[in-house]
KEZA-172250 format. One record per residue (C-alpha): x negated, z negated, y negated. Coordinates in steps of 0.5 Angstrom, whole numbers, always signed. Example, Ala and Ser with C-alpha at 12.3 -4.5 7.8 and 13.67 -1.06 7.14 Angstrom:
<rs>
x=-25, z=-16, y=+9
x=-27, z=-14, y=+2
</rs>
This chain:
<rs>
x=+173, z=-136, y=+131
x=+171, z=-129, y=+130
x=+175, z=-122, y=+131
x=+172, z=-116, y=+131
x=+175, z=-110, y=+126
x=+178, z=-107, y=+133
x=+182, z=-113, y=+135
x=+189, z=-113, y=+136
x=+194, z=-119, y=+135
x=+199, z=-118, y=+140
x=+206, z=-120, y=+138
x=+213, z=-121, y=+142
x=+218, z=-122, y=+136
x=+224, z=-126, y=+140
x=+224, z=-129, y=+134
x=+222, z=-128, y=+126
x=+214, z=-126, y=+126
x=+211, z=-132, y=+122
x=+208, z=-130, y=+115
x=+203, z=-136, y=+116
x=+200, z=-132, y=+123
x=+198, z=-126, y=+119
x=+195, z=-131, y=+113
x=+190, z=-134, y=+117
x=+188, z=-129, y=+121
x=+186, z=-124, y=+115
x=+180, z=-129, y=+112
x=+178, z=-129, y=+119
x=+178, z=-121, y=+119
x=+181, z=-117, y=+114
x=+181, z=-111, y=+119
x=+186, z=-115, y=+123
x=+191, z=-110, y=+128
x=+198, z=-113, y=+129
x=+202, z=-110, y=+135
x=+210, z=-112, y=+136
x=+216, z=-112, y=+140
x=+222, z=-113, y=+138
x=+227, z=-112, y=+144
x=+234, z=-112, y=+143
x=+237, z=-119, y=+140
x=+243, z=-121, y=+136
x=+237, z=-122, y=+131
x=+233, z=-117, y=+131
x=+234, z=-115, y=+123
x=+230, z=-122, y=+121
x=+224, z=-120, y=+126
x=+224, z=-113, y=+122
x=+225, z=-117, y=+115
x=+218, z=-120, y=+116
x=+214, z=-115, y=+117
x=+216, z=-111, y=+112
x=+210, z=-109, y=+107
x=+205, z=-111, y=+112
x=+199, z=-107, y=+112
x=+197, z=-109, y=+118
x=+202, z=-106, y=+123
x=+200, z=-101, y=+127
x=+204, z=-100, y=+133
x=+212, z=-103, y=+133
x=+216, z=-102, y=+138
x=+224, z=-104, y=+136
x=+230, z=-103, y=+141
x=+237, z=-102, y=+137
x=+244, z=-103, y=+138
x=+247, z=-97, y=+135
x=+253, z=-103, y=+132
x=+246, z=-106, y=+129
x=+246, z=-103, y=+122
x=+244, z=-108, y=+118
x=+238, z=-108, y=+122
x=+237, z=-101, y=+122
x=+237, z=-102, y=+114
x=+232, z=-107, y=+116
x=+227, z=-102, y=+120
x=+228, z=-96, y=+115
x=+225, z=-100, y=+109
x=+219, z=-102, y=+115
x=+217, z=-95, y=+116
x=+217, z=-93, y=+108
x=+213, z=-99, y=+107
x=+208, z=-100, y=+113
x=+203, z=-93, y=+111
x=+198, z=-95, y=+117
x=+202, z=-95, y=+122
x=+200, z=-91, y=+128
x=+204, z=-92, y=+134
x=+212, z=-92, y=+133
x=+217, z=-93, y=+140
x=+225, z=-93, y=+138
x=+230, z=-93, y=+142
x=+236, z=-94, y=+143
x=+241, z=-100, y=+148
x=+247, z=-97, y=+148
x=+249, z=-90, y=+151
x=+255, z=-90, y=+146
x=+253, z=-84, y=+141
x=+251, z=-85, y=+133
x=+250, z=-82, y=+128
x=+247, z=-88, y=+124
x=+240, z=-87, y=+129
x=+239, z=-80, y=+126
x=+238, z=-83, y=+118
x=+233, z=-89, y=+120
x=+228, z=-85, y=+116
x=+229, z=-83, y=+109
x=+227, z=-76, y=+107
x=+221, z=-78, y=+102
x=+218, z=-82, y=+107
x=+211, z=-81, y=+110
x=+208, z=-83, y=+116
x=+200, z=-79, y=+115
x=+198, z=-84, y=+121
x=+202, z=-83, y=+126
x=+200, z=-81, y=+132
x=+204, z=-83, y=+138
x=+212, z=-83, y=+138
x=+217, z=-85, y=+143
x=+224, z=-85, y=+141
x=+229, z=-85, y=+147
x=+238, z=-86, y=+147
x=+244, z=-81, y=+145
x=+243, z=-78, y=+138
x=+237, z=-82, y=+137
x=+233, z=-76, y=+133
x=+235, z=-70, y=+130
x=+229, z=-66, y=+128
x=+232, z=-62, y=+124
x=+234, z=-68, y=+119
x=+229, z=-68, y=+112
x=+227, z=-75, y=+115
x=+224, z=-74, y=+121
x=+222, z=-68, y=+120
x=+218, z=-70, y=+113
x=+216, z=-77, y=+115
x=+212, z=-74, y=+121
x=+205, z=-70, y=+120
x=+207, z=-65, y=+127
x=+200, z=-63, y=+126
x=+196, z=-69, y=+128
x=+201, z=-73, y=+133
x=+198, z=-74, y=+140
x=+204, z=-77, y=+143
x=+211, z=-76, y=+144
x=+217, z=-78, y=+149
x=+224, z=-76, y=+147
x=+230, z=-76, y=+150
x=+233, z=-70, y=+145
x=+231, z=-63, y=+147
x=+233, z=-61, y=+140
x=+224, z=-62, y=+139
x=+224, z=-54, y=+143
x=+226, z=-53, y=+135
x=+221, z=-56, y=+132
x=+215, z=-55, y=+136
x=+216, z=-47, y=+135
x=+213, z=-49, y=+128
x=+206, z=-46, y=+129
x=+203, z=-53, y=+126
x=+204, z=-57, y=+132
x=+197, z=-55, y=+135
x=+194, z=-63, y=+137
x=+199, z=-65, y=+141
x=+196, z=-67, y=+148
x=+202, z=-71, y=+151
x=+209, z=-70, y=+152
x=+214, z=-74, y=+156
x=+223, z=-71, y=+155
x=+227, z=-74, y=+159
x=+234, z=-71, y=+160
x=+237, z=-77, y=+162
x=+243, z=-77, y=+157
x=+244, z=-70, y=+156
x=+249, z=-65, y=+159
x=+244, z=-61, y=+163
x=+248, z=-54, y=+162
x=+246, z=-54, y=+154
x=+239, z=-54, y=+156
x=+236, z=-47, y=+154
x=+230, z=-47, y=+159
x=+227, z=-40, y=+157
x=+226, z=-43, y=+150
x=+224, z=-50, y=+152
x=+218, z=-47, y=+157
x=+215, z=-43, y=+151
x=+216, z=-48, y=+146
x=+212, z=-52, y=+151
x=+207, z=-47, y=+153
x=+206, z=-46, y=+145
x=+203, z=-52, y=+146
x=+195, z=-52, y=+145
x=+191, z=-58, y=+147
x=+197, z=-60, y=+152
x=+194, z=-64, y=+158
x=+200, z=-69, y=+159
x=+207, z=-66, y=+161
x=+212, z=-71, y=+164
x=+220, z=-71, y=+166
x=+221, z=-63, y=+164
x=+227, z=-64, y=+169
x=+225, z=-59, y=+174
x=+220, z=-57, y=+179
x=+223, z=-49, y=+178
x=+224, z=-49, y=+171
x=+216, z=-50, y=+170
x=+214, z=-46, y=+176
x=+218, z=-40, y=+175
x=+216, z=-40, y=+168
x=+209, z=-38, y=+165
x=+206, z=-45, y=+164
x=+201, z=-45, y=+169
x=+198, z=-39, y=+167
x=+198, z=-40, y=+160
x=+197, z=-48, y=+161
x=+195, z=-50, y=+168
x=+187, z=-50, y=+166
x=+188, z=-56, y=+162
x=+193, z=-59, y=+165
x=+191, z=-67, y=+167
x=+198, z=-70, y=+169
x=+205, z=-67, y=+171
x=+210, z=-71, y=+173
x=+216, z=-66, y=+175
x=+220, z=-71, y=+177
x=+228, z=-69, y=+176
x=+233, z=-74, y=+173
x=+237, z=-79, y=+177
x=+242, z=-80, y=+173
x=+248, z=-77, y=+179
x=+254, z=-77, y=+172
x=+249, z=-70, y=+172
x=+251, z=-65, y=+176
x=+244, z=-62, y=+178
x=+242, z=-59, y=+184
x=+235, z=-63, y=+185
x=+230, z=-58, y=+187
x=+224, z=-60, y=+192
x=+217, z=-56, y=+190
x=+215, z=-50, y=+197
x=+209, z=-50, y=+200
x=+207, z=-43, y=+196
x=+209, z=-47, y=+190
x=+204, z=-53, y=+192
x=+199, z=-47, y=+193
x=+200, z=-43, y=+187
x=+199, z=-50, y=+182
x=+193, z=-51, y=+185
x=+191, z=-45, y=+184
x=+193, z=-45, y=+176
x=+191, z=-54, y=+175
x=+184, z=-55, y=+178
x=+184, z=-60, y=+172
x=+190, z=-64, y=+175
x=+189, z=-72, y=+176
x=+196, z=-75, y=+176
x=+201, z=-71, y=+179
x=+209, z=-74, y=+181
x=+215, z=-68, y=+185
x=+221, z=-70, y=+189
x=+221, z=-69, y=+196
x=+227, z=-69, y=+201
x=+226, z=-73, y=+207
x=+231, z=-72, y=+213
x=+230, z=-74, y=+221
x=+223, z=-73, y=+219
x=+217, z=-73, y=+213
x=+215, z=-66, y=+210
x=+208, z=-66, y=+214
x=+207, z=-58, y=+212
x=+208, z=-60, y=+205
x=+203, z=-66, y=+205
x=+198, z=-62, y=+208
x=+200, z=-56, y=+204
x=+199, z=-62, y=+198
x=+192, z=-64, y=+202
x=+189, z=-57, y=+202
x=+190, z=-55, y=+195
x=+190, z=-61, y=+191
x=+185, z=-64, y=+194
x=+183, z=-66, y=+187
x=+189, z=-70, y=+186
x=+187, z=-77, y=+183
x=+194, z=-80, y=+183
x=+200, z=-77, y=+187
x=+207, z=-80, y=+186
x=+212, z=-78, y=+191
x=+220, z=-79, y=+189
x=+224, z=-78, y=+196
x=+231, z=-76, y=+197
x=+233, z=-79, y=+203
x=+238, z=-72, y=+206
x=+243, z=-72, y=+211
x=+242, z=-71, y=+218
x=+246, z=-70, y=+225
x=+250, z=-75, y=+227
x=+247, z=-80, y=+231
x=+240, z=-79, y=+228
x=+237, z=-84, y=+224
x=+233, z=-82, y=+216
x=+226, z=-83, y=+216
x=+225, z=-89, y=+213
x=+221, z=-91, y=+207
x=+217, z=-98, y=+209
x=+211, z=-100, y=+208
x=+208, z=-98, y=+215
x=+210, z=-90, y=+213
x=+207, z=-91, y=+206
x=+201, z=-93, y=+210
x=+202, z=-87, y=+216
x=+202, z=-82, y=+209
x=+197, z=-84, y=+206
x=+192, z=-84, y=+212
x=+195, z=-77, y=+213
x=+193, z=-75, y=+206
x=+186, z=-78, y=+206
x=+185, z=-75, y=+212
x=+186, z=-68, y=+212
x=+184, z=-67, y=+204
x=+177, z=-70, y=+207
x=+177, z=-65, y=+212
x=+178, z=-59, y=+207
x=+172, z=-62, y=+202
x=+168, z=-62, y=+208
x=+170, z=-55, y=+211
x=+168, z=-53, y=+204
x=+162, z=-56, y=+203
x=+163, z=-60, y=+197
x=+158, z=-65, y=+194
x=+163, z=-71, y=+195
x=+166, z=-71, y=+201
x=+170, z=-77, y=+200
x=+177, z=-75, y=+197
x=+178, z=-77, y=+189
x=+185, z=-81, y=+192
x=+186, z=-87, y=+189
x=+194, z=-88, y=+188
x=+200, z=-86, y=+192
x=+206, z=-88, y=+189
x=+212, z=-87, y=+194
x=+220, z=-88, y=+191
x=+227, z=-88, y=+194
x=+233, z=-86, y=+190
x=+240, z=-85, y=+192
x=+246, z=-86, y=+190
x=+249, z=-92, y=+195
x=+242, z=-96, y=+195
x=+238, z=-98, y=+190
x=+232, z=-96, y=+188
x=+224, z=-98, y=+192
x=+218, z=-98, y=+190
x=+211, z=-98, y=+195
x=+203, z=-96, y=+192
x=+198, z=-95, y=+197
x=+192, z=-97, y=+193
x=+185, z=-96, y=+195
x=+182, z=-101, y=+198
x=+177, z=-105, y=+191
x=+171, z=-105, y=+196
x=+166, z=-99, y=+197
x=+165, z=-100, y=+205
x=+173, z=-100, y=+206
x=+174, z=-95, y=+200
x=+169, z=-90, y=+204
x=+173, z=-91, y=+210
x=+180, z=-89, y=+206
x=+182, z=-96, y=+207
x=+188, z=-97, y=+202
x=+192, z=-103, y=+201
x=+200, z=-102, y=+202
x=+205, z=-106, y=+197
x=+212, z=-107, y=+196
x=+212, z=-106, y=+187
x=+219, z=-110, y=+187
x=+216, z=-115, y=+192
x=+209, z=-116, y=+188
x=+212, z=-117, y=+181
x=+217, z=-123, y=+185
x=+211, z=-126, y=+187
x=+207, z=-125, y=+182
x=+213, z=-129, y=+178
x=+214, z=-134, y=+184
x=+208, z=-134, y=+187
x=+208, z=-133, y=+195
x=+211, z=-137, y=+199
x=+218, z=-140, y=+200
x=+221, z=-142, y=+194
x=+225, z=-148, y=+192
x=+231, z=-144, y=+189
x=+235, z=-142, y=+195
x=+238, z=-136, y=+192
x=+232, z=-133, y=+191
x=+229, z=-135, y=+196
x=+235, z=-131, y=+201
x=+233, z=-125, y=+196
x=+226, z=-125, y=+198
x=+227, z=-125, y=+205
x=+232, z=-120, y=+205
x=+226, z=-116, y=+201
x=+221, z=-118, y=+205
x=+226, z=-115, y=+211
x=+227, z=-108, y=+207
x=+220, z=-106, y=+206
x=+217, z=-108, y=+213
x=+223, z=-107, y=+217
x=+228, z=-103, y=+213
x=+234, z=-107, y=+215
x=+237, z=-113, y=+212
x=+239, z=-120, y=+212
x=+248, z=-121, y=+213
x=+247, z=-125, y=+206
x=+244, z=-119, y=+202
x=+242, z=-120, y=+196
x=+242, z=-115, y=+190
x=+239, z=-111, y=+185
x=+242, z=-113, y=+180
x=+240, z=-121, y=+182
x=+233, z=-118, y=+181
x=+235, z=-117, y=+174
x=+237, z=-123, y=+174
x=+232, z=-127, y=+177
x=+225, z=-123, y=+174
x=+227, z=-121, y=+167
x=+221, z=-118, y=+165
x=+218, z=-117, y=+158
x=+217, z=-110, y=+156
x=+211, z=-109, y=+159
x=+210, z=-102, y=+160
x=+211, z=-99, y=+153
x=+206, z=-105, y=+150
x=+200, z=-103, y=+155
x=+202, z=-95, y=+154
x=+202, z=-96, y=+146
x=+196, z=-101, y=+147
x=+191, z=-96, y=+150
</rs>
């Protein structure tokens, strides 16, 4: 058995991580990786306790109780005896506020490998400590997502030039202690920036001079605003003329995410605005606001045939524009469509139009629709009827929703879904595993 010097031990730590495990895997390569979740446990400490002085730990992820200070003692000895780790994710389970997160780094600690940095919950970083502020070299980390936009302070210093992607959520921040003028410019400071998600507002970013200063090397922009409704906001959907002027400025840009508002009928104009002047775009989300209509008429409905309808209208008219100016591939570069609803009396759905994995159909814009609460289900359960009756209604009752927009009188929830398919964190291990 053989390990190359690249290879990664990936490791759920439900339980304490086996010293044994890394004991024979060394002899094997000594250059062996290890990767760690430590989800949120009653026992998470001893997990902690085990990979203390272990060189080999490159990437961990820990999710904490703000009660949990034992194990927050447990994860600071970590980060002062692990020097080669490289990726770090921390977040908080609780929405309680502590200060006890703001001290999980001692002041004469230094991570100099550290390129990527995730730390989400209320109070969780204050970059004005010694601690965080000491332990990170700023000027080599690539990565960063937080939920403090107290990182506007820090990111002004003139050292913080390799950071190519930047995701702040504002989901538990009051929205009125937001400086926008200042978080803009501190974001446009940024040189290499080619990422940029969850930066509140489709008009903070287009009224500011983004664009001008970083459009050009943008490569992903996610603009969706938050959904937490106990922030009172005003959601605002990005105008034709702002569709225009962003593909004027982003002719880099692969990955672009906004809210839209959907009422009797979709926003065609702005999908052909969106067709017309991205019609480079690669991956394109779209988060809907179902809005009110006059009484008697029915909102659009997002299902898998109208996810189907907008895809085909997207290939179609980017196609058109490809071809009317000549370029060398008429065949549009879409290859994703993600389509959300969120409002505050349903429950959220997720729909992907993929295209299709074989040439002949791909050429033709064929692309494959699907419910992505209903694929994780069966990919759970495997698709035919299940022997579990509840979740068998559930999977009826879903199957309804996304094909029809109705549902049975048994309606199953959300949060039997939460119940039925606990998934484990797999979205932060594929993103830290890249």
């Amino acid at each position: 058995m053989t390990f190359s010097p690249s290879y990664w031990t990936f490791w759920d730590a439900q339980c304490a991580i086996l010293t044994k495990l890394l004991s024979a895997l060394l002899p094997l390569d000594p250059e062996c990786q290890l990767y760690t979740i430590c989800p949120y446990r009653s026992d998470v400490n001893k997990s902690l306790q085990s990979l203390q002085d272990c060189s080999q730990l490159v990437a961990l992820d820990v999710t904490l109780e703000n009660t949990q200070f034992i194990a927050m003692n447990e994860l600071q000895r970590v980060l002062a005896t692990c020097k080669n780790l490289q990726k770090l994710s921390v977040s908080c389970h609780s929405d309680v506020p502590s200060d006890g997160f703001e001290y999980l780094v001692d002041p004469n600690v230094r991570l100099p490998r550290l390129r990527y940095l995730r730390v989400r919950g209320l109070m969780l970083v204050n970059y004005t400590l010694p601690g965080w502020s000491n332990c990170v070299d700023w000027d080599a980390l690539e990565y960063l997502e937080t939920t403090d936009v107290g990182f506007s302070q820090h990111v002004e210093r003139p050292e913080m030039t390799h950071l190519r992607s930047l995701t702040l959520s504002l989901d538990m921040l009051d929205a009125s202690a937001l400086d926008e003028q200042r978080l803009m410019s501190s974001i446009y400071r940024l040189p290499k920036l080619e990422h940029l998600s969850g930066v509140c507002s489709t008009r903070m970013v287009l009224a500011s001079d983004l664009l001008k200063y970083r459009g050009e090397s943008l490569k992903t922009l996610k603009l969706h605003e938050d959904s937490n409704y106990s922030i009172i906001m005003a959601r605002c959907f990005p105008s034709e003329e702002n569709i225009r002027r962003l593909g004027r400025n982003c002719t880099r840009l692969e990955t672009y995410a906004i809210d839209i508002g959907a009422g009797a009928d979709w926003p065609w104009k702005l999908f052909s605005t969106i067709a017309e002047s991205l019609w480079f775009i690669i991956h394109l989300e779209l988060n809907v606001e179902l809005l009110a209509t006059k009484r008697g008429i029915q909102p659009v409905q997002v299902i898998l045939t109208s996810v189907q309808e907008i895809w085909n209208f997207l290939w179609t008219n980017i196609a058109r524009v490809r071809k009317n100016e000549s370029h060398i591939i008429s065949q549009p570069r879409l290859r994703t469509l993600k389509i959300s609803t969120k409002d505050p009396s349903t429950d959220t759905m997720h729909f992907a139009a993929r295209l299709s994995e074989r040439d002949d159909l791909a050429a033709k814009g064929h692309a494959d629709v699907v419910c992505l609460e209903l694929e994780g289900l069966e990919e759970k359960y495997g698709h035919g009827p299940l022997e579990d009756q509840h979740r068998e209604n559930f999977r009826r009752n879903l199957v309804a929703r996304v094909e029809k927009g109705v549902t049975s009188e048994s309606q199953t929830t959300w949060d039997d879904l939460t119940r039925i398919q606990a998934r484990p964190l797999g979205t932060t291990l594929s993103e830290m595993a890249e």
